[in-house]
C-alpha positions in Angstrom: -14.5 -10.9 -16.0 -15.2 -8.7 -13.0 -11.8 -6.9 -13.5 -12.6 -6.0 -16.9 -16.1 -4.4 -16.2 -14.3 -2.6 -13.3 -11.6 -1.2 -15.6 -14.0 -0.4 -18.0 -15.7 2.2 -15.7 -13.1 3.6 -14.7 -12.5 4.3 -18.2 -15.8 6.1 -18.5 -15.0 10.7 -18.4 -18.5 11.3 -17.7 -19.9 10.7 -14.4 -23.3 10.4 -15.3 -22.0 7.6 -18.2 -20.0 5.7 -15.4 -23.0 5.6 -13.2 -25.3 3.9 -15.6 -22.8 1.6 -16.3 -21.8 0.8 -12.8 -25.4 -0.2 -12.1 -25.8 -2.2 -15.5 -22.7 -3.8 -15.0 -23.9 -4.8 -11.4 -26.7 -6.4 -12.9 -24.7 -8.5 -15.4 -21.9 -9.5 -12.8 -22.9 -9.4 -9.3 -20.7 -8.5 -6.7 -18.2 -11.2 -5.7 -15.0 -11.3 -3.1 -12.3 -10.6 -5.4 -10.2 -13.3 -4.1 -12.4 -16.0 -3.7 -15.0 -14.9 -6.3 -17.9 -16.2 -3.3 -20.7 -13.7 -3.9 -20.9 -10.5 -1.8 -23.2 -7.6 -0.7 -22.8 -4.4 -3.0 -19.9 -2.1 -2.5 -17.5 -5.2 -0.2 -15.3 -6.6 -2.5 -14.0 -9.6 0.7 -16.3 -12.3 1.9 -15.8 -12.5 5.6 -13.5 -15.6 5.2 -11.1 -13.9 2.9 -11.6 -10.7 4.7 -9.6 -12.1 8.0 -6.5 -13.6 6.0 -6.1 -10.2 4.8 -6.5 -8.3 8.1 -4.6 -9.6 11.2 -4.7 -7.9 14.8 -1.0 -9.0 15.6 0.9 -7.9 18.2 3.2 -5.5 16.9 5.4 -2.0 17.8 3.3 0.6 17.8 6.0 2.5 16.2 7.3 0.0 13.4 4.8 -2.4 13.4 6.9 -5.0 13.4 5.4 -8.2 14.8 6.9 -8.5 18.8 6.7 -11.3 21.0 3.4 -10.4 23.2 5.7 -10.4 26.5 7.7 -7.3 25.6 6.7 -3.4 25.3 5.5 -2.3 22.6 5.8 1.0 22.5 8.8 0.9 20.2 11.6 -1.8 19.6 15.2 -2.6 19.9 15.1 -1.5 15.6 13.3 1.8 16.0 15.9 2.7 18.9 18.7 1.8 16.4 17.3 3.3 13.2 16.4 6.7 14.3 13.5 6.4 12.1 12.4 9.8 10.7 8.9 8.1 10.1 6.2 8.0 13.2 4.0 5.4 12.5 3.3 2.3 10.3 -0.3 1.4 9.4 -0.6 -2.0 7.7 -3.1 -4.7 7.4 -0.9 -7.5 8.6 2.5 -9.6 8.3 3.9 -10.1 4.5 2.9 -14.2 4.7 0.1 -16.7 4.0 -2.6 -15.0 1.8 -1.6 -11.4 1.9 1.7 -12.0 0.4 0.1 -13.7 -1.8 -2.0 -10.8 -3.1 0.9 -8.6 -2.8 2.7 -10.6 -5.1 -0.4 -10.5 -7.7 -0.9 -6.7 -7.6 2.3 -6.4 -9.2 0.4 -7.7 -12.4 -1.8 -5.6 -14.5 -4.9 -7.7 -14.7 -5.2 -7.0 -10.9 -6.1 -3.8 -10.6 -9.7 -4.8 -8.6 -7.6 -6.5 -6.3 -5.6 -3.4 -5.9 -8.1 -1.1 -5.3 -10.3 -4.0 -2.7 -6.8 -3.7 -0.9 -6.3 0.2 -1.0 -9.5 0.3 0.7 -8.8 -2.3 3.2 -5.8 0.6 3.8 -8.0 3.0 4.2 -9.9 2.1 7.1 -7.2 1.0 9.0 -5.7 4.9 8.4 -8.8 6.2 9.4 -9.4 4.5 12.7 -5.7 5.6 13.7 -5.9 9.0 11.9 -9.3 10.0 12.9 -10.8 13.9 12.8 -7.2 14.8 10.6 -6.6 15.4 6.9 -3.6 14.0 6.1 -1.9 14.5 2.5 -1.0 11.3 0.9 2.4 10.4 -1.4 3.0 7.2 -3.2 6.7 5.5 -3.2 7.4 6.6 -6.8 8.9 4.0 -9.3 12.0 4.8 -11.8 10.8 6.8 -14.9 12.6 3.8 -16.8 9.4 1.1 -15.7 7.5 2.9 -17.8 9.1 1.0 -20.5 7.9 -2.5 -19.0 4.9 -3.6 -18.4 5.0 -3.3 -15.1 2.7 -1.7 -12.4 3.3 0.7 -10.2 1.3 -0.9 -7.2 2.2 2.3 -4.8 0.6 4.8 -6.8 -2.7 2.0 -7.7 -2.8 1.4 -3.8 -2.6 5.8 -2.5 -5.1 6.3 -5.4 -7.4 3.6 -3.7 -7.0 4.8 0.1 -7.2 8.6 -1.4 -10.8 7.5 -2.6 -11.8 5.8 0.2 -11.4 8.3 2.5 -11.2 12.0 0.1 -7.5 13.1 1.2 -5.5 14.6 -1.0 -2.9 12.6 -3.0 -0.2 14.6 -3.8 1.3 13.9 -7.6 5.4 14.7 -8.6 6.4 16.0 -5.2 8.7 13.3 -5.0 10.5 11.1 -7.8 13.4 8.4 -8.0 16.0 10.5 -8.9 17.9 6.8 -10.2 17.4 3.7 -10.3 18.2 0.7 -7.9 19.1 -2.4 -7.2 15.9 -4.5 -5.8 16.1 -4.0 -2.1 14.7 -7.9 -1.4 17.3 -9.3 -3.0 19.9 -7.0 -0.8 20.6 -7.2 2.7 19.5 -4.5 5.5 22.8 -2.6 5.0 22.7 -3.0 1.5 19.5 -1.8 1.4 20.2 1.7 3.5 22.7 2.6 1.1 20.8 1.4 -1.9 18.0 3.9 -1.7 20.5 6.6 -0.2 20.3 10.1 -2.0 17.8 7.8 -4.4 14.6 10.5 -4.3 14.5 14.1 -5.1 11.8 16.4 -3.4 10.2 19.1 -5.6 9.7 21.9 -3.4 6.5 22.5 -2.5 4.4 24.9 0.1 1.5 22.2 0.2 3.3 20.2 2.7 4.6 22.7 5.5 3.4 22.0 8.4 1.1 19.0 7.2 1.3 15.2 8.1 2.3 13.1 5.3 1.3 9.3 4.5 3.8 7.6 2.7 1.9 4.5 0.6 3.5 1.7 -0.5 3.1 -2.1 -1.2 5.4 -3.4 1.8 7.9 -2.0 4.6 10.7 -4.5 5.6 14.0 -2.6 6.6 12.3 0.7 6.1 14.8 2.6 4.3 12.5 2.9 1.4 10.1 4.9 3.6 12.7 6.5 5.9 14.5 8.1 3.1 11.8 9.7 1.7 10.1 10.8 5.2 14.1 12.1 5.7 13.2 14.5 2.5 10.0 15.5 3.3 10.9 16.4 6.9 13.6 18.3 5.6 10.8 20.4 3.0 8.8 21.0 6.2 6.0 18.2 7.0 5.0 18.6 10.6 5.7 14.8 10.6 5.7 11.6 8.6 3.4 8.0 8.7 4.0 5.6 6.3 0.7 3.0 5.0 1.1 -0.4 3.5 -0.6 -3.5 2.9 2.1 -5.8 4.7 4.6 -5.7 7.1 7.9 -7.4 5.7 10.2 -9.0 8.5 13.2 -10.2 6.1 12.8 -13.4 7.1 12.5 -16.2 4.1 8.8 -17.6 3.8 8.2 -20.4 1.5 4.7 -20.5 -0.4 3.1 -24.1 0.5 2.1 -25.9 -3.4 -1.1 -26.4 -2.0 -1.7 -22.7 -1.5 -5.0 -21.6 -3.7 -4.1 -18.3 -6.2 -7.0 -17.0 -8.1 -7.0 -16.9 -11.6 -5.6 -14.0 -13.6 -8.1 -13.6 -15.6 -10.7 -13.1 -13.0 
């Protein structure tokens, strides 16, 4: 139900219209975590419970943010020395397992665009605790011009549009597309996937992005090709330098989802 009133003012051109319904609609459905449904205070779409599954303070790189054992550096790791990454920094709210992958997993579906937008602002303040007193310009991981045709979601662009929001930086539309489509990179291997995304994007050239930092949104990071090819092209069309958001950290590593674990409903 709450996803539908949400949707609904979203819907709503006039801002003075979208108000009034925003504060009826508050009225009629009271605010309510949007994974647990446990009411909440205006404007926080977690309960506190829910809230830390969905954040984790893990020990990570600072660089890759890929979860280190807490007896090593951590100023960068044995896969940022080998990649080269053209990327500077990974914000995300924790490791792809337990509930986060879970709602990671749901935002792929249409009815889930609260749960989207909860999690794009979740994004948010993590970016602006690290990115503090800047104005970064924000891109999302585009999808294939062919999944228009499905009905799929393009969580990447639901997600930037959130954290763009959330914090008033710009999101930048069409500056880079997927030139061709490819192969699913979790069902490849790390090679695989390198060579998978490979010459994949186009960059439109644009002045907006010389000399600006870029934040490259997208659902997860696991090998990082993804986001390293495209920081490659907009390094290349003169960013000052490239950081790359997303709600989980992938590791490649095989998780199984317990039988017990609790999903909401869809039609939340």
């Amino acid at each position: 139900m709450l996803h539908r009133v949400a949707n609904l003012a979203d819907s709503i051109a006039s801002p003075w219209l979208r108000l009034a319904w925003q504060s009826t609609s508050s009225m009629l459905c009271p605010p309510e975590c949007v994974w647990c449904e446990t009411p909440t205070e205006p404007d926080e779409h977690f309960c506190e419970d829910c809230l830390s599954l969905f954040i984790s303070d893990y020990y990570r790189c600072k660089r890759c943010a890929s979860p280190l054992p807490p007896v090593v550096p951590n100023e960068s790791c044995s896969r940022c020395d080998a990649a080269k990454w053209r990327f500077k920094a990974v914000v995300t709210l924790g490791p792809y397992r337990g509930r986060l992958r879970e709602a990671v997993i749901l935002m792929k579906k249409k009815p889930f665009e609260l749960l989207r937008r909860a999690v794009g602002e979740l994004i948010a303040e993590q970016l602006q605790q690290q990115f503090a007193n800047s104005t970064p310009l924000l891109i999302a991981v585009p999808n294939h011009w062919s999944r228009t045709f499905f009905r799929s979601v393009c969580q990447a662009s639901s997600l930037a549009q959130s954290v763009s929001l959330s914090t008033g930086w710009p999101l930048l539309r069409g500056v880079v597309r997927r030139s061709r489509k490819t192969a699913k990179q979790g069902m490849l291997s790390w090679t695989e996937r390198t060579h998978n995304v490979r010459g994949a994007f186009k960059l439109r050239p644009t002045p907006r992005i010389a000399g600006r930092h870029i934040i490259v949104v997208d659902d997860v990071l696991t090998s990082g090709a993804t986001a390293d090819e495209i920081a490659k092209l907009l390094m290349a069309g003169g960013a000052a330098n490239v950081s790359v958001a997303v709600a989980a950290r992938g590791t490649g590593a095989r998780e199984v989802v317990l039988k017990s674990a609790v999903v909401p409903n869809e039609n939340q």
